[in-house]
Every structure is written in structure tokens, then in C-alpha cells.
GULO-726475 format. One record per residue: residue in three letters; x, z, y of N, C-alpha, C in turn. Coordinates in steps of 0.001 Angstrom, whole numbers, plus 500000, padded with zeros to 6 digits. Example, Ala and Ser with C-alpha at 12.3 -4.5 7.8 and 13.67 -1.06 7.14 Angstrom:
<pts>
ala513190507800494310512300507800495500513200507800496700
ser512850507080497750513670507140498940512900507870500030
</pts>
This chain:
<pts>
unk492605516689522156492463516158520800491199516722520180
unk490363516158519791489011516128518861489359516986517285
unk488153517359517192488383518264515802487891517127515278
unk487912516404514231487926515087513292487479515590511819
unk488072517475511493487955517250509910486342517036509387
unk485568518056510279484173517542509698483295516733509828
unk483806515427510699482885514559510797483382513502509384
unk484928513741509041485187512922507952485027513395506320
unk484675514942506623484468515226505004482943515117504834
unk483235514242503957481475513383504177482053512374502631
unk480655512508501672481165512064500899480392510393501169
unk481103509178501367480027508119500668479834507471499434
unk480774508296498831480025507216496729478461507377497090
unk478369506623495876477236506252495173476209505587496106
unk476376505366497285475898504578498500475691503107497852
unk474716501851498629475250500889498564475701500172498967
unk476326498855499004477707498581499853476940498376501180
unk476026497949501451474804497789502555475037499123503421
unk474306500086502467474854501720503104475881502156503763
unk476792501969502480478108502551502810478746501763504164
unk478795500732504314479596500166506058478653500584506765
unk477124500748506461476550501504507766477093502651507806
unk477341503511506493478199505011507147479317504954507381
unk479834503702507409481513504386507793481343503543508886
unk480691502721509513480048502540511040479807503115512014
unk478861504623511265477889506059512115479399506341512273
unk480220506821511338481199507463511539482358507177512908
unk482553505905512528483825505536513822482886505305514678
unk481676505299514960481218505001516350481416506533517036
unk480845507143516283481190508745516579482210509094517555
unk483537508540516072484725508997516659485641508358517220
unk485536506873517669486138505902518427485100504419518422
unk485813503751517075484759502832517634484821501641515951
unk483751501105516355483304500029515254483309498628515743
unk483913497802515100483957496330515655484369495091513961
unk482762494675514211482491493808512940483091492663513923
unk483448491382512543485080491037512586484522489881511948
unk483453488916512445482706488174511662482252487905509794
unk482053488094509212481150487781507898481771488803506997
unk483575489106506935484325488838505757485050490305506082
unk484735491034507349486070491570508033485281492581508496
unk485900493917509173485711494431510208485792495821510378
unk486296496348511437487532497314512490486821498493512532
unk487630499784511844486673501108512198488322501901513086
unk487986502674514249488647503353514992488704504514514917
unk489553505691514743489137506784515482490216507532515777
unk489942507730516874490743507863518476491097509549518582
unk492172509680517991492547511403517907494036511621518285
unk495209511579517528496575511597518313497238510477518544
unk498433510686519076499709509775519682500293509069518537
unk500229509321517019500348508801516053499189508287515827
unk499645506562515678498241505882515135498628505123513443
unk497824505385512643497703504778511318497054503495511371
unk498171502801511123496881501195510757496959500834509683
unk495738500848508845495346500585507198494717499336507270
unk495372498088506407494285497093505771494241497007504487
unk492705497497504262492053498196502736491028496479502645
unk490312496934501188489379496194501051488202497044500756
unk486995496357500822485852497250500400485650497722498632
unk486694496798498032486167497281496759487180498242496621
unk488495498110497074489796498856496669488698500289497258
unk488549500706498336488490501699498934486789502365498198
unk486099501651497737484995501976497005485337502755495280
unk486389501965494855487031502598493619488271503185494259
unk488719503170494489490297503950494559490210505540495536
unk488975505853496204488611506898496673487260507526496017
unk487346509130495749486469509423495058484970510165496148
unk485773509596497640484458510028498338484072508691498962
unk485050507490498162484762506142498838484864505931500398
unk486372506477500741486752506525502050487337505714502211
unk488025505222503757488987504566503530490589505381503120
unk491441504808502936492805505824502304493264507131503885
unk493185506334504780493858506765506164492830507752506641
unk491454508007505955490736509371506739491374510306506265
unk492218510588504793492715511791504443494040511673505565
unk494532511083506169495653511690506995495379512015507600
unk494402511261508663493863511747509977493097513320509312
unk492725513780508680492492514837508753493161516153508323
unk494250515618507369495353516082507281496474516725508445
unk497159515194508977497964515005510360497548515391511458
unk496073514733511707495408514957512882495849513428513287
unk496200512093512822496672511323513626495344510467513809
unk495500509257514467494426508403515296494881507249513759
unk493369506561513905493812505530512128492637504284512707
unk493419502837512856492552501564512916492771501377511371
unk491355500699511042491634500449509710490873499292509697
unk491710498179508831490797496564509208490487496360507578
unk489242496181507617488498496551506387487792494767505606
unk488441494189504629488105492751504317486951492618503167
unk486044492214502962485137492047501888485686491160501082
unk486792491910499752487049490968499267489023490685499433
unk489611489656499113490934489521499135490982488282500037
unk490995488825501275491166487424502397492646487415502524
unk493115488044502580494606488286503050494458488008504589
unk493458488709505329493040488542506555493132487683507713
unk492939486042507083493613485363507242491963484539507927
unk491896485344508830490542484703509241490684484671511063
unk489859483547511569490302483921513398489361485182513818
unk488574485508513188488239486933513893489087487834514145
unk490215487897512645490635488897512902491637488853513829
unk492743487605513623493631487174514587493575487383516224
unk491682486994516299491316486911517772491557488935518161
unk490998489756517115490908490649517534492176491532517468
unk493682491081516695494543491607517127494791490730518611
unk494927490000519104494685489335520187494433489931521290
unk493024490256521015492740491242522138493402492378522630
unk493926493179521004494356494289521415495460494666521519
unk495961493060521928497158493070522452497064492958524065
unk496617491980524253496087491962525701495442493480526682
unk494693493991525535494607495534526623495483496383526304
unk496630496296526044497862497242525726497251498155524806
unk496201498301523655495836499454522795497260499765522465
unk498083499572521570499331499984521070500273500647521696
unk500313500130522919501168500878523961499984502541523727
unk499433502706523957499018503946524496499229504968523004
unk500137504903522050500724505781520799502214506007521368
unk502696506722520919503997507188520996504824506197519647
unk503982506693518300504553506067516812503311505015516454
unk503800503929515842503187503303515242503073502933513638
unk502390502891512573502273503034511057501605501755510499
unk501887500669509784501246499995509191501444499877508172
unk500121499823507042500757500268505801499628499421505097
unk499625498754503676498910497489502746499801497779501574
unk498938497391500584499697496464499439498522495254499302
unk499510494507498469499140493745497563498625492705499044
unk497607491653498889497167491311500166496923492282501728
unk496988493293500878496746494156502440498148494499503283
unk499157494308502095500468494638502300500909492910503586
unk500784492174503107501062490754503413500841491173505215
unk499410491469505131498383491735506539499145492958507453
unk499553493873506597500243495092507248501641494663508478
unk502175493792506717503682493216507550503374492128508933
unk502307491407508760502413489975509089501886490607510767
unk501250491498510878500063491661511886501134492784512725
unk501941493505512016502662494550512689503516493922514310
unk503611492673514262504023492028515200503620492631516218
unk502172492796516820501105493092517423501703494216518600
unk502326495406517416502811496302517870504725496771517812
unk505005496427519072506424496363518390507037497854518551
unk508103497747517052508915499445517166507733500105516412
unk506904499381515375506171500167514725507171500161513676
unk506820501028512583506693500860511385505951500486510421
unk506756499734509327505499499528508304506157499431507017
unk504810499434505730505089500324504735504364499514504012
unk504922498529503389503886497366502774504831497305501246
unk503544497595499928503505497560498840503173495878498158
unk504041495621497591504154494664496649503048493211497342
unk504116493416498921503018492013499256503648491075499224
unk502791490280499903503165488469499406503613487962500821
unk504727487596500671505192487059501936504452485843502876
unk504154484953502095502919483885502562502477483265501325
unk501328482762500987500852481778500184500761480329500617
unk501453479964501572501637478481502248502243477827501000
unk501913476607500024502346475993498740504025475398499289
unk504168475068500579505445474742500985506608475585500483
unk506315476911500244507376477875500640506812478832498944
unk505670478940498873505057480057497745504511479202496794
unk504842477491496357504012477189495100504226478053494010
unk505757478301493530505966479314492248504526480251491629
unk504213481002493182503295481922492872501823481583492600
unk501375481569491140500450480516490725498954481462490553
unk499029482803491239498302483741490881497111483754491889
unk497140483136493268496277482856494278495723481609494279
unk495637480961493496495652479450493404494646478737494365
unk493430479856494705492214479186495321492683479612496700
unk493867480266497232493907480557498739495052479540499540
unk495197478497498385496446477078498942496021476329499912
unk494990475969500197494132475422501184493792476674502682
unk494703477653502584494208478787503640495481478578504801
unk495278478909505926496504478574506826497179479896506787
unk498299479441506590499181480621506448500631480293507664
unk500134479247508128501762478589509157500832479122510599
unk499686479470511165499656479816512362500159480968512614
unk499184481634513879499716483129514329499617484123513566
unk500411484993513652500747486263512385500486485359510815
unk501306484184510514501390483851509311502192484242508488
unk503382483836508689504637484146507991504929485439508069
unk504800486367507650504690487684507168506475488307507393
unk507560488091506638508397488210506618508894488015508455
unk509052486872509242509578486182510335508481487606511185
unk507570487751511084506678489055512499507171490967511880
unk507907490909510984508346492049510753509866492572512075
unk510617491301512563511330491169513545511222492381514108
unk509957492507514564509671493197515881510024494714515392
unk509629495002514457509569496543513887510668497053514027
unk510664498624514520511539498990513846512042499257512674
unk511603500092511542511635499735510129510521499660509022
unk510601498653508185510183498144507376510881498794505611
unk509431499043504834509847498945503802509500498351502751
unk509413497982501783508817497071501033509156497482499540
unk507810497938498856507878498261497518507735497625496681
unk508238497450495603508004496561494611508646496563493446
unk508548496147492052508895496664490449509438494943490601
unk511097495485490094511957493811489937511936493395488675
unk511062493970488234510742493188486849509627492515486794
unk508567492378488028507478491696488095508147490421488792
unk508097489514488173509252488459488710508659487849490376
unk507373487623490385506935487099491584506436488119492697
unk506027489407492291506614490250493288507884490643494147
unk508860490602492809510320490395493223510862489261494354
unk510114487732493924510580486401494986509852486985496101
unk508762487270495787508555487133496980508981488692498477
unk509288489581496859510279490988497902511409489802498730
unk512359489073498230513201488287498365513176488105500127
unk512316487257500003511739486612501119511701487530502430
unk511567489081502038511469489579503067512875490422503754
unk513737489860503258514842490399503295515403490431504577
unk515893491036505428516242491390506916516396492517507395
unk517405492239507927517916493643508480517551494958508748
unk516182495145509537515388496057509661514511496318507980
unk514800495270507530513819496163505938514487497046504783
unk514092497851504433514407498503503198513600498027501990
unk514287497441500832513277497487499923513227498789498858
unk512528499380498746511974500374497577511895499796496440
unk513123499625495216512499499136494234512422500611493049
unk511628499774492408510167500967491566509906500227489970
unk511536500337489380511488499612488161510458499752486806
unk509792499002486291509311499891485236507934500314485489
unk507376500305487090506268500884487208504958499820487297
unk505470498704486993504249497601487057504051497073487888
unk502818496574487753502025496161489226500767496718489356
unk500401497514489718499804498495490089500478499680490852
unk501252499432491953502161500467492200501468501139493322
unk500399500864494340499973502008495222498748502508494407
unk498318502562493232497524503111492183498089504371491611
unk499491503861491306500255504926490621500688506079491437
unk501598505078492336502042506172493592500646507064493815
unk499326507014494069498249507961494090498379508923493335
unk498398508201492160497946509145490704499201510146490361
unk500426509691491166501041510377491270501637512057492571
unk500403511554493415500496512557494454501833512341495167
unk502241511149495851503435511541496463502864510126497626
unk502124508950497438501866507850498625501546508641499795
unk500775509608499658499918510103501045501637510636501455
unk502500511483501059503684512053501437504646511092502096
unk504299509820501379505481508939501932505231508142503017
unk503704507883503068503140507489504705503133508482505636
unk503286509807505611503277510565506398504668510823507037
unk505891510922505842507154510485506359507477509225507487
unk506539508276507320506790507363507717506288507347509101
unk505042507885509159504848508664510464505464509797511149
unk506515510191510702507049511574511055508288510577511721
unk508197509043511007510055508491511506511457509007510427
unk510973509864509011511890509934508664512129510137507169
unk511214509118507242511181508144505943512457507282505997
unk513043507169504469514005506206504123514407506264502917
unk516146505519502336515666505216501010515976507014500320
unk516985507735500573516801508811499971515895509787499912
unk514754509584501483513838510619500954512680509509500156
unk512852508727500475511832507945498776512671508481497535
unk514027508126497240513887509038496084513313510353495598
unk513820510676496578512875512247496463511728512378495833
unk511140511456496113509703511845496350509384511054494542
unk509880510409494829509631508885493225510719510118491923
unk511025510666492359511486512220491110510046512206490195
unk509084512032491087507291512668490359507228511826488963
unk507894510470489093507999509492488019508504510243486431
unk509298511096486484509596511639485281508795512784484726
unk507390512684485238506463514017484867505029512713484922
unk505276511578484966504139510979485039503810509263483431
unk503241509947482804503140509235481503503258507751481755
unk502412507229482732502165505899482667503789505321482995
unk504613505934483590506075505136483912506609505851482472
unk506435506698482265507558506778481110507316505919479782
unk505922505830479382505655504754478401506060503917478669
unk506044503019480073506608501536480314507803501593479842
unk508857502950479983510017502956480093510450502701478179
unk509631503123477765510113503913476143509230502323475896
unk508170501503476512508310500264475522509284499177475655
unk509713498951476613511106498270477208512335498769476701
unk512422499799476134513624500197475600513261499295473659
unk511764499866473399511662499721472147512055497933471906
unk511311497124472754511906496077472923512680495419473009
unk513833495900473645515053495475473388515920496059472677
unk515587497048471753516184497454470152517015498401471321
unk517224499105471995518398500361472173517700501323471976
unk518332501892470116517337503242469767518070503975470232
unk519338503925470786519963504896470566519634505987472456
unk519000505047473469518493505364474611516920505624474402
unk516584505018473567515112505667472856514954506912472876
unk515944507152471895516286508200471222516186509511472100
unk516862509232472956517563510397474606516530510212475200
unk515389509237475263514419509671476121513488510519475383
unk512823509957474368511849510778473638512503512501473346
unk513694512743473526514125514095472996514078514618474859
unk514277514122475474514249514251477217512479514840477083
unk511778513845477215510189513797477518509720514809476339
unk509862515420475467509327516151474256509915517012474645
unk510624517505475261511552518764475589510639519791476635
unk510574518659477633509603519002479391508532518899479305
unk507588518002478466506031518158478457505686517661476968
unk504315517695476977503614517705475629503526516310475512
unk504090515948474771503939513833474493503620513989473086
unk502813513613472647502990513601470992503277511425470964
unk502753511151471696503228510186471448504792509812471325
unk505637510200472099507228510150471995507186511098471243
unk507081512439470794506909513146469203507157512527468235
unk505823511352468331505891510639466803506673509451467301
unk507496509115468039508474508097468145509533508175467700
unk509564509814468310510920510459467897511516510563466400
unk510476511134465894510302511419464516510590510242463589
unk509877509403463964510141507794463107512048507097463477
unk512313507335464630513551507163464716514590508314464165
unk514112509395464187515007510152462949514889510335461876
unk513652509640461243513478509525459670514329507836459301
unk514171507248460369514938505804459818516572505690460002
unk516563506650460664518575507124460963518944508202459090
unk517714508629458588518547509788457618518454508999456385
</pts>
């Protein structure tokens, strides 16, 4: 096994996007390998343990959502020590292109997958869709797909009116149907807030035996943002690589939610909304108790000046 941490602590912000895929190019050529994926797409490797991470990021997600503008999966691999393909899209393809198809294809044909012990696939949002849909590839993996979209085929997904320009995209060939190639896995989980109604249909959709869904009330849509900002995603993909990930040690871990502002405001405006001061009430005296809120302070306060 390769020492990996210092070829990846390397910062690329402030690069330009021109730059930056040439350095994260230098990089996996280094340490496994680089394979552009025609116009829209394309494959960085690096080849270290029997646990392999497979990430599908985008260039802008991974340009803002990392502060050394990495992809998410170099902090494990240098963490874990594990091996990380990461299929990298310019943009929100929902990877729905024949390069990429051709090139899980291939790497099916030279048994790459076989040669891991564990397998990890992990997305949200369109990357989530790609995580589930592509995991086929490798069977008895796992995967760990955030608030994706089961297909955008208008047959099956018109409701969902939020992709509108990707209705014309094939979503009925190979690795389409997202939900139907999860089969193969061993387990599946699927995150998502059931109050986002079309995240929810389309959690629906993925419903089967091998899946767990994670629901994450209250926390929006923005949920592998939060899960960050909350320090517990990198913990729960790593469970998931360990094999012993499930729904109680996700609770565990989603505990971080009651020390983290952005869920508890959602929580205290949904309450304010539907008039129960009297659960208002018990939260703002909860949250003012354990940390400094002046905002639930002065919530509090206004609900016990309008009770006296």
C-alpha cells in the first residue's frame, strides 16, 4: 500500500477551472490513473486499499463545497487509506452520457471491481441518482445516495417539474432506472427530508428490500451541505465502508442535529407556523438552556410576555 497523504494535501482553490482538472489530472496520474470521459465527464483513480470509494461529484459542487477544492473522497483516502474512483461531470448531467456508460462498461469487462474486497458508492442530488443507478456495475456494493432522483424519464417523473430541460435525456437505457440497478447491492441507503415533497416521491420509488431510507425531517434540501457543516457525512461514509452502517448508527450520528442552528431554526419556524406555542415554548427553553441562541431568547421571551 502507497503512502497517498502527501501527494493529496495539496491545496487547488483559487486555480482555474482549466488549471484545476490539470491538477487533479497530475495527481491521479501519479497515483492511479486519469481517464477524460468525453466533453462533459471524466475519471480520476487512485489505487491504494481493498476498500474502494466511488464518488460522483461535479466540478462546481467540489470547487465550492471543498476549501482545498478537492474532490470529497481524497479526505478518506487519506484518512482510511482506502482506493477512491471518482466520476467527475461539468455541470448537472446526471451522468447520463455514453462515455460514461461505455466506461463503466469497460470496467466491467476487466473485472476492476472484483479486485476490492468492499465496495462504496456514494452522490446526492444528481450524483446520488448516478451513485444508485451505476452501482449495478459492482455487485454486493454499497451505496449511500442523498436526496436523489430516481429517473427523470417524463413517463414515470413528470410531477418533478424542477429538471425540466433534462426530459428529452434517456433515462430508459443501461444504468437508467436508478431504483431497478440498486438490486444488485447489498445495502442501500437513501437520505432524504419528507417534507420536501418531490424528494420524498421520488425516495418512494426507491423502495426495496435491500434499501434503508434515512429520513432527515426538517433539514431541507440541502442535506449533504449540512450533514458537512455538521461534521458527521465523512463518519457516515466511512461506516459504510467499515459495513456497519445502518439505521441506528445513523441515529447516532444525526444526534449532531440538536447542537446545529440551521435544523433547529427550521424546527422552531414550522412549529411557529402551525401555532403549537406550547412545543415552541419547550424548544426555545431546550435550545437557550444548551447554547447561546439569542434568537430563541427573544422568541422565548415574546411567548412569555404574551402568556402573562
Amino acid at each position: 500500500m502507497q503512502d497517498t497523504t502527501e501527494d493529496l494535501d495539496i491545496s487547488l482553490a483559487d486555480l482555474s477551472k482549466d488549471d484545476w482538472q490539470r491538477a487533479i489530472a497530475r495527481v491521479a496520474d501519479d497515483l492511479g490513473a486519469f481517464q477524460p470521459l468525453g466533453d462533459a465527464h471524466f475519471a480520476t483513480f487512485i489505487d491504494d486499499d481493498t476498500t474502494l470509494l466511488v464518488t460522483f461529484e461535479t466540478v462546481q459542487g467540489i470547487r465550492s463545497l471543498s476549501k482545498m477544492a478537492q474532490p470529497f473522497g481524497w479526505d478518506l483516502v487519506k484518512a482510511n487509506g482506502w482506493s477512491h474512483l471518482c466520476v467527475i461531470s461539468d455541470g448537472d448531467t446526471w451522468f447520463r452520457d455514453p462515455a460514461v456508460v461505455g466506461y463503466f462498461d469497460r470496467l466491467v469487462d476487466d473485472g476492476f471491481f472484483d479486485e476490492f474486497e468492499r465496495v462504496v458508492f456514494y452522490g446526492a442530488g444528481p450524483c446520488g441518482y448516478a451513485a444508485a443507478a451505476f452501482s449495478v456495475a459492482a455487485p454486493g456494493a454499497t451505496v449511500v445516495a442523498i436526496q436523489p432522483q430516481a429517473t427523470l424519464d417524463p413517463c414515470i417523473a413528470e410531477w418533478d417539474d424542477r429538471f425540466i430541460g433534462m426530459r428529452r435525456t434517456d433515462f430508459t437505457s443501461r444504468y437508467g432506472y436508478a431504483p431497478d440497478m440498486l438490486d444488485a447491492a447489498d445495502d442501500a441507503f437513501v437520505l432524504y427530508d419528507p417534507s420536501q415533497t418531490l424528494d420524498a416521491m421520488h425516495a418512494a420509488l426507491f423502495t426495496r428490500p435491500n434499501v434503508t431510507k434515512l429520513r432527515l425531517r426538517h433539514l431541507g434540501g440541502t442535506i449533504q451541505t449540512d450533514l458537512m457543516d455538521m461534521d458527521i457525512l465523512f463518519d457516515l461514509i466511512s461506516e459504510a465502508g467499515d459495513g456497519t452502517l445502518d439505521a441506528q448508527g445513523f441515529a447516532r450520528l444525526y444526534r449532531a442535529r440538536r447542537t446545529y442552528p440551521p435544523y433547529l431554526r427550521s424546527v422552531m419556524a414550522v412549529l411557529d407556523r402551525q401555532g403549537r406555542a406550547a412545543l415552541l415554548e419547550a424548544l426555545c427553553v431546550n435550545v437557550t438552556t444548551r447554547m447561546n441562541a439569542p434568537r430563541f431568547a427573544r422568541r422565548l421571551k415574546s411567548l412569555l410576555a404574551a402568556k402573562s
